[in-house]
C-alpha positions as CSV (number, residue, x, y, z in Angstrom):
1,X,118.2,95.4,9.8
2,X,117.4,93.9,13.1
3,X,117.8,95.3,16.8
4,X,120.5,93.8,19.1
5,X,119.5,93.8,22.7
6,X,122.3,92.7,25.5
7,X,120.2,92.1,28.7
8,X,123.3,92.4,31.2
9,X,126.2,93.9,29.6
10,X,128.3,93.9,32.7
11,X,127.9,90.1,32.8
12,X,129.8,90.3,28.9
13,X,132.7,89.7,30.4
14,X,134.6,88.4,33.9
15,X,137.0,90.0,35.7
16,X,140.0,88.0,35.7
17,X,142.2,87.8,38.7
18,X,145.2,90.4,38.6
19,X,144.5,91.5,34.6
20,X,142.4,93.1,33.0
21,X,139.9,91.8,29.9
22,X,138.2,93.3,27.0
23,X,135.3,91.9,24.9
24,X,134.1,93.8,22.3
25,X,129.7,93.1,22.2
26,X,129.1,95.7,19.5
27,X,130.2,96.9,16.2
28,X,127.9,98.4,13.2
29,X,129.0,102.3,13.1
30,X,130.1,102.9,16.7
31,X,132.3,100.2,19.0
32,X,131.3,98.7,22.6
33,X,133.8,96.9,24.5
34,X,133.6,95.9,28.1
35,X,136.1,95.7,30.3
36,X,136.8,93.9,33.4
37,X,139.7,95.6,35.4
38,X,140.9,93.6,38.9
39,X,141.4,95.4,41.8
40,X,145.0,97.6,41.2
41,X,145.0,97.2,37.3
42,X,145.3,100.0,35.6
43,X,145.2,101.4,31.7
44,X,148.0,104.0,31.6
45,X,147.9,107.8,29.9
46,X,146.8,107.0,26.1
47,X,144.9,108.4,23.7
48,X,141.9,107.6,21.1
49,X,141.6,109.0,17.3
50,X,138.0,109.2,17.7
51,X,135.5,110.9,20.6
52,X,134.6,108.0,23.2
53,X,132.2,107.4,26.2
54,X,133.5,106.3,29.7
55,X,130.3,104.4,31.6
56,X,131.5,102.5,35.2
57,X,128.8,99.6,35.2
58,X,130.1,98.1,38.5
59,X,133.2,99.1,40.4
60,X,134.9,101.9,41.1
61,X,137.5,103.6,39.3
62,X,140.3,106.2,39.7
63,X,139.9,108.4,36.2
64,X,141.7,110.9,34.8
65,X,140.7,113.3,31.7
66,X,143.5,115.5,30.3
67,X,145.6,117.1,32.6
68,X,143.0,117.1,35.5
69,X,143.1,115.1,39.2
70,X,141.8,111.5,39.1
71,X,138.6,111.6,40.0
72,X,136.6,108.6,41.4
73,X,133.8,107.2,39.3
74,X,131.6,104.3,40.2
75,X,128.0,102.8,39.0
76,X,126.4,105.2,36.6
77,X,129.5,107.5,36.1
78,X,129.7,108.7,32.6
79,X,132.1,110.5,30.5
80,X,132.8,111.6,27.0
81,X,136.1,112.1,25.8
82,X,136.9,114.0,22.5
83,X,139.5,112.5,20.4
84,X,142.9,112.9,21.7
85,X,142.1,113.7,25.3
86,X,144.5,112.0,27.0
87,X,143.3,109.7,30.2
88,X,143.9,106.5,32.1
89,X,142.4,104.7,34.6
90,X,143.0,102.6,38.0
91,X,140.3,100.3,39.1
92,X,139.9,100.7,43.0
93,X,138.0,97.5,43.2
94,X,137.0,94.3,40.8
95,X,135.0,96.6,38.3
96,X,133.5,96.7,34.6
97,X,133.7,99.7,32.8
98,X,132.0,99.8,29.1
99,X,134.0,101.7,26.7
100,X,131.9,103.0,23.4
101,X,133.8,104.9,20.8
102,X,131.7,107.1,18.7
103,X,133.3,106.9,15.0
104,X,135.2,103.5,13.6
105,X,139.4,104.8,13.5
């Protein structure tokens, strides 16, 4: 079994102009997927099956757990999520937000 090392995860993906983009960099037990969110965009209220970690690499975002306020998260903002917790996001800004979910569905 070998190690895998990503030197700049943030740079994993682009932000595309007005959209958002996912690329998933990891997969072996747990799941990484960076995003890139333009200015605006926005994931609506949704849910996920398994526990997940919220990290803003670069950005800002407007993010909100459960039933709380939004609350604004920018480089080095965490967050874990257990399953079901409903939550969305707005980007405030061009950002890249890394998304690792804990258990495969």
């Amino acid at each position: 079994m070998s190690a895998t090392f990503i030197p700049d995860i943030a740079a994993e993906v682009e932000i595309p102009a007005d959209g958002i983009l996912s690329r998933t960099v990891f997969r072996d037990g747990v799941r990484a997927v960076v995003f890139g969110f333009d200015a605006g965009q926005e994931l609506s209220e949704h849910t996920a099956a398994a526990p997940v970690i919220i990290q803003v690499l670069r950005g800002r975002i407007a993010l909100t757990l459960g039933a709380g306020e939004a609350v604004d998260a920018g480089p080095g903002s965490w967050a874990h999520l257990p399953p079901r917790l409903p939550h969305s996001l707005v980007a405030s800004e061009p950002s890249v937000v890394l998304l690792t979910l804990l258990r495969e569905e």
